[in-house]
C-alpha positions in Angstrom: 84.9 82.0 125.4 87.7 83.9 123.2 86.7 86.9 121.6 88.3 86.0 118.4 90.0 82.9 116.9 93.0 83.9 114.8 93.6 80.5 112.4 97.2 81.3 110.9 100.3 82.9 112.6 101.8 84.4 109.4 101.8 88.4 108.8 98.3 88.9 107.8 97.0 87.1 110.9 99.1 88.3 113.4 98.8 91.9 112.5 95.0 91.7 112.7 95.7 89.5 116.5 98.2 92.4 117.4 95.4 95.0 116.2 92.3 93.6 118.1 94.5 93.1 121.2 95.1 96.7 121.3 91.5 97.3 121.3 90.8 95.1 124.2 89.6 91.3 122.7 91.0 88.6 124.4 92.7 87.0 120.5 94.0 83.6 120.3 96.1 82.6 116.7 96.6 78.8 116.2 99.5 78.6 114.2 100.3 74.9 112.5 103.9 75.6 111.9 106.3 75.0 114.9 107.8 78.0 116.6 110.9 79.5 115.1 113.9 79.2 117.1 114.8 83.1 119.2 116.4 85.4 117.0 115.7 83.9 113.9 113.1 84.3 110.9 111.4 81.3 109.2 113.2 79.5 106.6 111.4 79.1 103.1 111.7 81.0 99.6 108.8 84.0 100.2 107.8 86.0 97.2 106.6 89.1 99.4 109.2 92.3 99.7 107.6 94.9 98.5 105.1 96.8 101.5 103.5 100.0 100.0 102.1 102.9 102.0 98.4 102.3 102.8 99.7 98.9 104.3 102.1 100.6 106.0 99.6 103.1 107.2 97.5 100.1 108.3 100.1 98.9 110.8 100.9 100.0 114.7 103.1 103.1 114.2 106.2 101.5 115.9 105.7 98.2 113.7 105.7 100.8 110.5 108.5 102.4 111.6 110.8 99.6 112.4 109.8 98.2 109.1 110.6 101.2 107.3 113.9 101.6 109.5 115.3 98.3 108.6 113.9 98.2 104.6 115.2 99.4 101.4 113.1 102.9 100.6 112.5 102.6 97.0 111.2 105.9 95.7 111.1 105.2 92.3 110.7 102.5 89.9 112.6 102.5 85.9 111.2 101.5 82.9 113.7 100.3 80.5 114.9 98.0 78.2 118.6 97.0 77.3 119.2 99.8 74.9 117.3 102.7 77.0 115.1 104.3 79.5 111.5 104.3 78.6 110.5 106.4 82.1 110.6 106.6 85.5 107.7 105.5 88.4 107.9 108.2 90.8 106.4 107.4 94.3 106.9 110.8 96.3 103.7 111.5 95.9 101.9 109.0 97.1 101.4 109.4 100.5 103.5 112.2 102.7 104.2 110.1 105.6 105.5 106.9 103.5 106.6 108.3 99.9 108.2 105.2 98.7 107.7 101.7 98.5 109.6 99.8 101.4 111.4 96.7 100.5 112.4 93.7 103.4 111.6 90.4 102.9 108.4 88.5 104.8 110.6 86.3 106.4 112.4 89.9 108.9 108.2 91.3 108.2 106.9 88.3 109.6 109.4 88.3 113.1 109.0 91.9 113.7 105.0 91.3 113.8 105.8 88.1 115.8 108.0 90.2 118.3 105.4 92.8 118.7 102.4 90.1 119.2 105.0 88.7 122.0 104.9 91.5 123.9 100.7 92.7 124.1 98.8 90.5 127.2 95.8 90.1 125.0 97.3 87.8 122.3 97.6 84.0 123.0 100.0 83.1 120.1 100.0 79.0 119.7 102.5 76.9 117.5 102.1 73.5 116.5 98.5 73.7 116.6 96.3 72.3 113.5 92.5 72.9 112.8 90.3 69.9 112.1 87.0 71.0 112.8 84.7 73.9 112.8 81.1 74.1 114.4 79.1 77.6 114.3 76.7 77.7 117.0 74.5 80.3 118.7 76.3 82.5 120.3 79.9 81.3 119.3 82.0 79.2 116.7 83.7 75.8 118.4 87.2 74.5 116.8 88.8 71.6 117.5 92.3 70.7 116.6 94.7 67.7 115.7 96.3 67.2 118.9 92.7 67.3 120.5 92.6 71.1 121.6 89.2 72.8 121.4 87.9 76.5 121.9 85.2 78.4 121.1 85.2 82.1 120.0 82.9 85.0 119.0 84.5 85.0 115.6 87.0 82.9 113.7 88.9 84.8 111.1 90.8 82.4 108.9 94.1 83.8 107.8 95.4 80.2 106.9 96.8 80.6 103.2 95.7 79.6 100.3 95.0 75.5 100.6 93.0 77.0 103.5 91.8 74.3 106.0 88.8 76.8 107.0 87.3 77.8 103.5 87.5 73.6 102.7 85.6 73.4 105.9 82.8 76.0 104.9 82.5 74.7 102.1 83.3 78.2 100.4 84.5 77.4 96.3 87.2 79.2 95.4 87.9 78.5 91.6 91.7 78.5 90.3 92.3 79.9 87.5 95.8 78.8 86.3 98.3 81.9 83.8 100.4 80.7 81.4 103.6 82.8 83.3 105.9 81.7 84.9 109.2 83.1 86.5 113.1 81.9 88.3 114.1 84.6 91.2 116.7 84.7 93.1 118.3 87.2 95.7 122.2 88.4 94.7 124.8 90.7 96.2 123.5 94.3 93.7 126.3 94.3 91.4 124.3 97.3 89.7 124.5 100.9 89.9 120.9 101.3 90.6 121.0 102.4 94.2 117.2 102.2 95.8 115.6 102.3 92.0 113.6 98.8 91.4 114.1 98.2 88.0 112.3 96.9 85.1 113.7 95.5 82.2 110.9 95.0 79.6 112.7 93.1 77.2 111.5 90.9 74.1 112.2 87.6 75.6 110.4 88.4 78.8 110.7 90.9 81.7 113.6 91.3 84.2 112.7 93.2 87.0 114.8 93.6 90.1 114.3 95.1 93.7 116.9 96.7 95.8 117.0 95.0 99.5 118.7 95.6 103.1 121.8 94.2 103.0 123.4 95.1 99.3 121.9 92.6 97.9 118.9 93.1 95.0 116.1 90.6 94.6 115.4 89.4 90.4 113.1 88.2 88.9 112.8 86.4 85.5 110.2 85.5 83.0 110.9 81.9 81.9 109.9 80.5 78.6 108.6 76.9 80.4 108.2 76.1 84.6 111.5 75.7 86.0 111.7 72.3 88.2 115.1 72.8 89.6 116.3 76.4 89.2 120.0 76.8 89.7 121.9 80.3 90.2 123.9 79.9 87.8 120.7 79.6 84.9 119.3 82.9 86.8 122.7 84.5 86.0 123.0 83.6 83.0 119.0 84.8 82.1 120.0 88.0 83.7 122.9 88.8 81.6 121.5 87.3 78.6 118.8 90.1 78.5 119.6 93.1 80.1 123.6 92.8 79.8 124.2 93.2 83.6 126.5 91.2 85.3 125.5 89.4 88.2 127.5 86.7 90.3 126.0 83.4 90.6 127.7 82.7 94.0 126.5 85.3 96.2 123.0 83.8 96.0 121.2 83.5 99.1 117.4 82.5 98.3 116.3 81.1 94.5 112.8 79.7 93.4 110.8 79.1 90.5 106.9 79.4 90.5 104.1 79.7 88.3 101.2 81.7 89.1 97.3 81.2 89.4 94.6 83.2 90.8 92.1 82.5 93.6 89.1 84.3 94.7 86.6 82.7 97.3 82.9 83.6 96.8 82.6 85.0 99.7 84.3 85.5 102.7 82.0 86.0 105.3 80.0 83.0 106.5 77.8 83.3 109.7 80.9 84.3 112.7 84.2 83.7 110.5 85.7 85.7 108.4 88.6 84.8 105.1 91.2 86.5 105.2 94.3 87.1 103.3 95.3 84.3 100.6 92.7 82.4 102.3 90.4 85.0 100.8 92.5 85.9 97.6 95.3 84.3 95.9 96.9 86.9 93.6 100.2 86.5 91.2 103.2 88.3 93.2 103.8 90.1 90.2 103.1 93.6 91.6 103.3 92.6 95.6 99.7 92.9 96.1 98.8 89.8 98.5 100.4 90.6 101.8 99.6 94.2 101.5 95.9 93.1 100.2 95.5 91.3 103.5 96.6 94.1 105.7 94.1 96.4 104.1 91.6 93.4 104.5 92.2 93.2 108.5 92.2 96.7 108.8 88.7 97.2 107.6 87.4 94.1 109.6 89.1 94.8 112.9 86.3 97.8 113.4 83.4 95.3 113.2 84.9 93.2 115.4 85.4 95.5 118.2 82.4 96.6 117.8 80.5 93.3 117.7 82.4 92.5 120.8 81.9 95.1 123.0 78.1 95.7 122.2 78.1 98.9 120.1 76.7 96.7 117.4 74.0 94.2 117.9 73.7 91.1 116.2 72.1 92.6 113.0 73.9 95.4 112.8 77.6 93.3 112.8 76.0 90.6 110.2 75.1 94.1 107.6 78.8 95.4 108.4 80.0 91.9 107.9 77.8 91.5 104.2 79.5 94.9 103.1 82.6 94.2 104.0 82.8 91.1 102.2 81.3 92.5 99.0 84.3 95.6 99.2 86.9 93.3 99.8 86.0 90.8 97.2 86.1 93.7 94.7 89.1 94.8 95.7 90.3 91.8 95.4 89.3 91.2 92.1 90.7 94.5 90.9 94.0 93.8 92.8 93.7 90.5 90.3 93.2 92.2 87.1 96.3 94.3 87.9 98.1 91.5 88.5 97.0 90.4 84.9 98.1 93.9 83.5 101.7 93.7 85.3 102.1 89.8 83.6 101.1 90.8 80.2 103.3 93.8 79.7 105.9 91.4 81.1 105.2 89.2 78.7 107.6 88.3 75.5 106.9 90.4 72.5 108.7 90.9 69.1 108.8 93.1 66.0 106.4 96.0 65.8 104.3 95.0 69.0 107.4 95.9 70.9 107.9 98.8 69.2 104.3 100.1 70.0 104.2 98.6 73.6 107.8 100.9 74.1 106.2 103.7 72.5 102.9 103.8 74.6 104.9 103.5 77.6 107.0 106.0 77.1 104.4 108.1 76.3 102.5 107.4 80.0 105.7 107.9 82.2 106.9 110.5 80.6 103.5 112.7 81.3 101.5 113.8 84.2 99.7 110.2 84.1 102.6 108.4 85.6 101.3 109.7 89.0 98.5 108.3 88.4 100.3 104.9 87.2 102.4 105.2 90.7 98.8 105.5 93.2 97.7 102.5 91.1 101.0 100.7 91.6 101.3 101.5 95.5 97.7 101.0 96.0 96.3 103.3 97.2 92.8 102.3 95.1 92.5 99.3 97.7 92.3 100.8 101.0 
């Protein structure tokens, strides 16, 4: 019997496999997406860049740091619109070993947690492997898979996304609830002079904001009027320059997408021996970059009870009260991640005449006094540990 069952190979499950390894579990994680080739990252168009610091602090100190050595540190973010600086983000202060927000994209976040889950002996790390069925049973939860695989584990902990396979199987309800945003992005060669500032242009037709990354090249993202079925590079481009007046070149494009955004929140996330985690748990609007960090924070706190649960400091009771709290915290966490989500869309949002004029004003006002630290702990959330 496994100690745990890991359902989901992406960044929140593997960091939570490469954590309970270290603390001695024998950790499984059925991944249903075939193995990337050697070298490489997985292809796709991934919202998630920015990590902040409690994740961060979350992680194995040599995963952290080779994050942080290959990211963009952004130390501060700018408010602004076309015609002038409302005030500036400052993130010094928000934790003294990681002042900054660090900026890489999932896909390099995702391989460097791969490469490190590669090298520990406890982790069994399987591709092409699809869950079908779940059975809790004294003593242990039994899954079986497409290609007719079966194991049973102490705990399942289902970090399988959002359409996750597990919640449908618990029968967990997860209620959508659908925003009326929605947004083009697109990563171009920086053609600004912003340096490591991410930017935000709160303009009346919709926020701009953009986000410096490795490589010269600066991630932005658009408020569109309508969902964009096909977005093209050059209707980014042209969005970008329209706005803010900054010139950006519609050929050095290497990843564009559109998307709309809805939340999910699952009941609950503890049922009997497995565990929701990450998008599985909580689907939250990218506006802000709270999801993958989210889920970090998640598997840190659970991680304890597990160990503990598994190696007999806590008896059956005792895990199942630890388990209850723990999904009562994370659920309200996650639902205060959500309504900060909701607050970054509708300043976004377009605005004209005088409600312009007073959403400038009031903003201006907060980052240019002593509550813009508190704006920036809220930002790199540090309220969510």
């Amino acid at each position: 019997m496994r100690d745990v069952l890991v359902v989901g190979g992406g960044t929140v499950g593997l960091a939570l496999a490469a954590r309970l390894a270290r603390g001695g579990l024998d950790v499984a994680v059925w991944e249903r997406r075939p193995a990337p080739a050697p070298g490489t990252g997985r292809a796709g168009h991934s919202r998630a860049i920015g990590i902040h610091a409690p994740a961060l602090e979350s992680l194995e100190p040599a995963v952290a740091d080779q994050i942080v050595a290959e990211a963009v540190q952004v130390r501060r973010g700018v408010a602004r619109t076309r015609e002038r600086v409302l005030g500036v983000v400052p993130f010094d202060g928000v934790s003294r070993r990681f002042p900054y927000v660090a900026t890489l994209p999932q896909v390099r976040t995702q391989q460097i947690l791969r490469e490190d889950v590669a090298a520990l002996d406890g982790v069994h790390l399987i591709h092409d492997r699809t869950l079908t069925a779940l059975e809790q049973k004294p003593g242990g939860v039994h899954v079986s898979a497409e290609d007719g695989s079966a194991e049973t584990a102490r705990f399942v902990v289902a970090a399988d996304g959002a359409r996750s396979r597990v919640r449908d199987l618990l029968g967990v309800s997860s209620p959508v609830r659908a925003y009326p945003d929605s947004y083009v992005m697109g990563d171009l060669l920086d053609s600004t002079d912003a340096g490591a500032d991410a930017v935000i242009h709160l303009e009346r037709a919709g926020v701009v904001e953009s986000f410096p990354l490795p490589g010269a090249l600066r991630r932005w993202v658009v408020r569109t009027p309508s969902p964009v079925v096909e977005p093209t590079a050059e209707s980014l481009a042209a969005l970008v320059t329209e706005r803010t007046g900054v010139l950006v070149d519609p050929a050095t494009t290497s990843m564009l997408s559109a998307f709309t955004v809805r939340r999910r929140l699952a009941s609950r996330t503890v049922v009997g021996g497995v565990v929701l985690l990450g998008d599985a748990a909580h689907e939250i609007s990218p506006i802000g970059g709270q999801g993958m960090n989210l889920g970090w924070l998640d598997g840190a706190r659970l991680a304890p009870l597990l160990l503990a649960a598994v190696r007999g400091t806590a008896d059956g009771p005792a895990t199942a009260a630890a388990l209850d709290r723990f999904d009562a915290a994370r659920r309200r966490r996650a639902r205060w991640a959500a309504r900060q989500a909701e607050l970054n869309m509708g300043l976004g949002r377009p605005v004209a005449g005088f409600g312009a004029v007073v959403r400038d004003g009031l903003l201006t006002a907060a980052l240019r006094s002593p509550a813009r630290r508190a704006l920036a702990s809220v930002y790199a959330m540090r309220h969510l540990r």
